[in-house]
C-alpha positions in Angstrom: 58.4 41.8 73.1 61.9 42.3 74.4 64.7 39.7 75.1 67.2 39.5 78.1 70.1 38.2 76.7 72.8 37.8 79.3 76.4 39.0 78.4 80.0 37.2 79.3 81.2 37.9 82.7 83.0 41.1 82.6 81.4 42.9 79.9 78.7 45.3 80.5 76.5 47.2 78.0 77.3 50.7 77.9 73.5 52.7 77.1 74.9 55.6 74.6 71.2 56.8 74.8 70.8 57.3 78.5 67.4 58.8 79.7 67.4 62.5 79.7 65.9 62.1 83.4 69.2 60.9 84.7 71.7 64.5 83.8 74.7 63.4 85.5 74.7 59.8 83.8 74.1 61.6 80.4 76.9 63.9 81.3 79.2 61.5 81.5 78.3 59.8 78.4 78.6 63.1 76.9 82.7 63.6 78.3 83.0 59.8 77.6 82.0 60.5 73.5 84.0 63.7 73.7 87.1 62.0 74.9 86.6 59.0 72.6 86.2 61.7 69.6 89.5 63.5 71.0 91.4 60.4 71.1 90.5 59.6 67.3 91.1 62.6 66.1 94.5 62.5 67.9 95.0 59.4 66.3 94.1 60.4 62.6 96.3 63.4 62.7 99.4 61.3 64.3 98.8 58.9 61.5 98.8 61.8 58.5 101.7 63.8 60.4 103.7 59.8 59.9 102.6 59.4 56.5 103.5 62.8 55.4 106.8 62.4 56.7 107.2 59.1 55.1 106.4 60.7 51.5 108.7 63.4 52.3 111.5 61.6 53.0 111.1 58.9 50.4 111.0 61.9 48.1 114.3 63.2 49.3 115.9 60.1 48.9 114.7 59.7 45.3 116.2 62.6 45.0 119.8 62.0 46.4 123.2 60.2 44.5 123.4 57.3 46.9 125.5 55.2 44.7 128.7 56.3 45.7 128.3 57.4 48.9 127.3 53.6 49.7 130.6 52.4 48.2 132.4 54.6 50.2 130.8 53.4 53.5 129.1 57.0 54.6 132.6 58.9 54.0 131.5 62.4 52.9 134.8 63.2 53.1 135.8 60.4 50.6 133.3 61.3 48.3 133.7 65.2 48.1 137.5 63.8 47.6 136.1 61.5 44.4 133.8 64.8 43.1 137.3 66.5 43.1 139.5 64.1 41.6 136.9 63.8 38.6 137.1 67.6 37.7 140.9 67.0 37.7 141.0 64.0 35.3 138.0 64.8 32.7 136.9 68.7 34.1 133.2 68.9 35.5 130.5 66.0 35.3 128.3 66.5 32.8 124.4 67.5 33.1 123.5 64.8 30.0 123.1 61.4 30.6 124.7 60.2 27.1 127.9 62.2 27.8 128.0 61.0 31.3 128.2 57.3 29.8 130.8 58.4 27.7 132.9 59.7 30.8 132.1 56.9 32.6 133.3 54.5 29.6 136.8 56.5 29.2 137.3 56.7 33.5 136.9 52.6 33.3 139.5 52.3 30.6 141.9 54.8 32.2 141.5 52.4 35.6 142.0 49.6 33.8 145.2 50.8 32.8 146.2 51.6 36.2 145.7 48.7 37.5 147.6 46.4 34.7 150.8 49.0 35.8 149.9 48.1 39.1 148.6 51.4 40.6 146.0 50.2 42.8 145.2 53.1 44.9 144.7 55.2 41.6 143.0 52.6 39.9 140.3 52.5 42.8 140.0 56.0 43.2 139.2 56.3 39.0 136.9 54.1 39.3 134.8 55.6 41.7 134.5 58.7 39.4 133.4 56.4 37.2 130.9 55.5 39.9 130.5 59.3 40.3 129.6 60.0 36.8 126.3 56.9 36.8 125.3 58.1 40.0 121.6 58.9 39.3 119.5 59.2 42.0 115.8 57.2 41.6 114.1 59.9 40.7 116.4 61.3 37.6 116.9 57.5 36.1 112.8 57.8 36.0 112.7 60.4 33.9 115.3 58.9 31.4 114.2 58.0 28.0 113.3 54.4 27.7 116.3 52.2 27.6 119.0 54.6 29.2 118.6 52.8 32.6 119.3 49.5 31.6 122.4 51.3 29.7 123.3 53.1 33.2 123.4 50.0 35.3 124.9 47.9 32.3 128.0 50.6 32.6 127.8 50.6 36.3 128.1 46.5 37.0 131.3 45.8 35.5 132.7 49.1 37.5 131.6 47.8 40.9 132.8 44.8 39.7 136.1 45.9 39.3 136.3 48.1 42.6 135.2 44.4 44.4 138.5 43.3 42.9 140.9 46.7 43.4 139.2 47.6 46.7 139.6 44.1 48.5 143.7 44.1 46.8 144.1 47.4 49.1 143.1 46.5 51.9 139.7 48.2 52.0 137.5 45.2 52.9 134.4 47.0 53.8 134.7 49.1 50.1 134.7 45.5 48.6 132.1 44.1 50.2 129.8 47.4 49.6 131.1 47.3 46.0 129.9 43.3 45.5 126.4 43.9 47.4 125.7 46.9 45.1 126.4 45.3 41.7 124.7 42.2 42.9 121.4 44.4 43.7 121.9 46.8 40.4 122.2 43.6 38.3 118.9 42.5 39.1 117.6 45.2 36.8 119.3 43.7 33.9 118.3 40.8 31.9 119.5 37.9 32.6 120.7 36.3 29.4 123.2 39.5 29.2 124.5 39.7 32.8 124.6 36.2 33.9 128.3 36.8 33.3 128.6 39.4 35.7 126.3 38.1 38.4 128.6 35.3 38.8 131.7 37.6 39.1 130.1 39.8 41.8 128.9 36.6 44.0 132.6 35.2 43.5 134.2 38.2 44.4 131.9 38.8 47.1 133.0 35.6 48.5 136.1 36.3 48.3 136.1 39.4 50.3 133.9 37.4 53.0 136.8 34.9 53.2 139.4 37.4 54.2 137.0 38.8 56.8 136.8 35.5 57.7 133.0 34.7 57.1 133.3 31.5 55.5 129.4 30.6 56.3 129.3 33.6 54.2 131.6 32.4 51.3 129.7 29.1 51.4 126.8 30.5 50.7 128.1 32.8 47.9 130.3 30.0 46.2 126.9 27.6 46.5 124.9 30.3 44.9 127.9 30.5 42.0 128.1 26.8 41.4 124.2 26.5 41.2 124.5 28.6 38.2 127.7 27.3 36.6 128.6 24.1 37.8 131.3 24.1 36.0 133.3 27.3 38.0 136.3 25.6 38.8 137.2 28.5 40.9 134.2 28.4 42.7 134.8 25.0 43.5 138.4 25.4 45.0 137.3 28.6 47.2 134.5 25.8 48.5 136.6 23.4 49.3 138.7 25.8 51.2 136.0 27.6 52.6 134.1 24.8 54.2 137.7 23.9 56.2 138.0 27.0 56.8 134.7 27.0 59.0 134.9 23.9 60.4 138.7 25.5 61.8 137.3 28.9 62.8 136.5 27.1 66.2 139.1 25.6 67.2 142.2 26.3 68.6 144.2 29.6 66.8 147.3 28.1 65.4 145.1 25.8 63.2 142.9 28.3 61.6 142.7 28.8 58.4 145.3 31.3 57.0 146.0 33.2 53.4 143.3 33.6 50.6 140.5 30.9 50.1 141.7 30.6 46.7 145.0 28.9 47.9 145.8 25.1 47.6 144.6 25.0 44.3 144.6 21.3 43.2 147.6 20.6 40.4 145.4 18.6 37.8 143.1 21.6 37.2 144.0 23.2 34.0 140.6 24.8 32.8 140.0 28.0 34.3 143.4 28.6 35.7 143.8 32.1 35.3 140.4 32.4 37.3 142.5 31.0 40.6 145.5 32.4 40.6 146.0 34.0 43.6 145.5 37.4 43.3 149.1 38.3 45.8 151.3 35.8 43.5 150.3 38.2 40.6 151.1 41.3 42.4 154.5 40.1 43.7 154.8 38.9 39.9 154.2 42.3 38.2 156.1 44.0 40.4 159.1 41.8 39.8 158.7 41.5 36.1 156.7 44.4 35.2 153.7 45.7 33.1 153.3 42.5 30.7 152.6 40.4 33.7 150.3 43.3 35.5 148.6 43.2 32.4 148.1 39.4 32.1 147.0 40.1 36.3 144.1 42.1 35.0 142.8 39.4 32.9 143.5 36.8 35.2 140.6 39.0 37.6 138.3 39.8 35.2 139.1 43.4 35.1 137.1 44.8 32.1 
């Protein structure tokens, strides 16, 4: 018994059996399977030849020091300038990871001091050897002993902390900002309890960069994410503030924009926190007038550890 079931219009039933009376219909089967078998084959190979490739190149980025070259925005140039300005401070970097903390610990103290005597540039340009010196590529920090990864990106934080802070100060916004969204993705890998501290100095900082590039839907969100955490931030609070007039100004007409830092027009009856809003150009005016005890009350004022 056999049943004639009828198929939707359009679609016809394609015999891959044809009778061997009928050569030139089972020739063409024959080129049709061929071709079909050609195709998936072409398919299979594409598909390993993409997937190799992929391997390959996430290998060779596991492989690579991308730390710094991300802070310094793709500048080769910048970073062969950093690798050479270490060997001139401390001599070469070292091949073991303990004494590369250790370099790393003494090139954040000697940038630290830099920038209380109000040495900017230098003070940047030390901490990027610091930078230099915990820049472990992905497939060296996974063959660390257990615990020394944690200790790398607990070094590296505060650092790219500081260079959010230095880096923005001289003018090199894009540094600052690349600074800020590195710490704020390397802190992730540190437990909370220990680095809450830093994660809210990252997102302010970060929001203050994205003010003077005037992205204040950008400093919004940043100052948001800093208050949902501490509440309490008064600076947080003031850069909101000014950051949500800000944006509602960016529109209109030029002379009415919003102009100078968003950490301006801080409200007189705020005590606490204090030295987290002072404006970071009043302090360098300030130290250059008066001198390092000032720079060195600036450095406090920022965070700069």
């Amino acid at each position: 018994m056999s049943f004639n079931i009828p198929l939707p219009p359009g679609m016809h039933a394609e015999n891959d059996e044809p009778s061997d009376s009928d050569p030139e219909t089972v020739e063409n089967h024959r080129q049709r399977r061929a071709a079909r078998a050609r195709k998936t084959a072409a398919e299979r190979a594409s598909a390993a030849a993409e997937e190799e490739k992929r391997v390959a190149q996430a290998a060779a980025e596991a492989a690579q020091e991308r730390f710094l070259l991300f802070v310094c925005c793709a500048d080769e140039a910048r970073v062969e300038w950093t690798r050479a300005h270490l060997e001139t401070l401390k001599g070469p970097r070292p091949g073991d990871a303990e004494a590369r903390l250790g370099m790393a610990g003494e090139l954040r103290e000697l940038a630290r001091q830099r920038f209380e005597a109000s040495e900017l540039s230098e003070a940047v340009s030390i901490w990027l050897c610091a930078v230099h010196c915990l820049d472990f590529p992905a497939a060296e920090r996974a063959l660390l002993p257990e615990g020394l990864a944690e200790r790398v990106f607990g070094a590296l934080c505060p650092v790219l902390s500081n260079l959010a802070v230095a880096m923005r100060r001289v003018g090199d916004l894009p540094g600052a900002r690349r600074a800020a969204d590195l710490g704020l993705e390397l802190v992730q890998e540190l437990p909370y309890k220990d680095s809450k501290g830093l994660r809210l100095k990252l997102r302010f900082h970060r929001a203050l960069v994205r003010g003077e590039r005037r992205d204040f839907q950008g400093a919004v969100e940043d100052v948001r994410h800093v208050l949902g955490l501490d509440p309490s931030h008064e600076g947080a609070r003031c850069v909101l503030r000014n950051a949500e007039v800000a944006r509602k100004r960016e529109g209109g007409p030029k002379q009415q924009r919003w102009k100078g830092p968003l950490t301006a027009a801080l409200p007189a009856k705020v005590r606490r926190g204090w030295r987290q809003l002072v404006e970071e150009r009043w302090v360098l005016a300030a130290a250059v007038l008066v001198g390092p005890v000032l720079a060195y009350v600036a450095a406090k004022v920022l965070g700069i550890a």
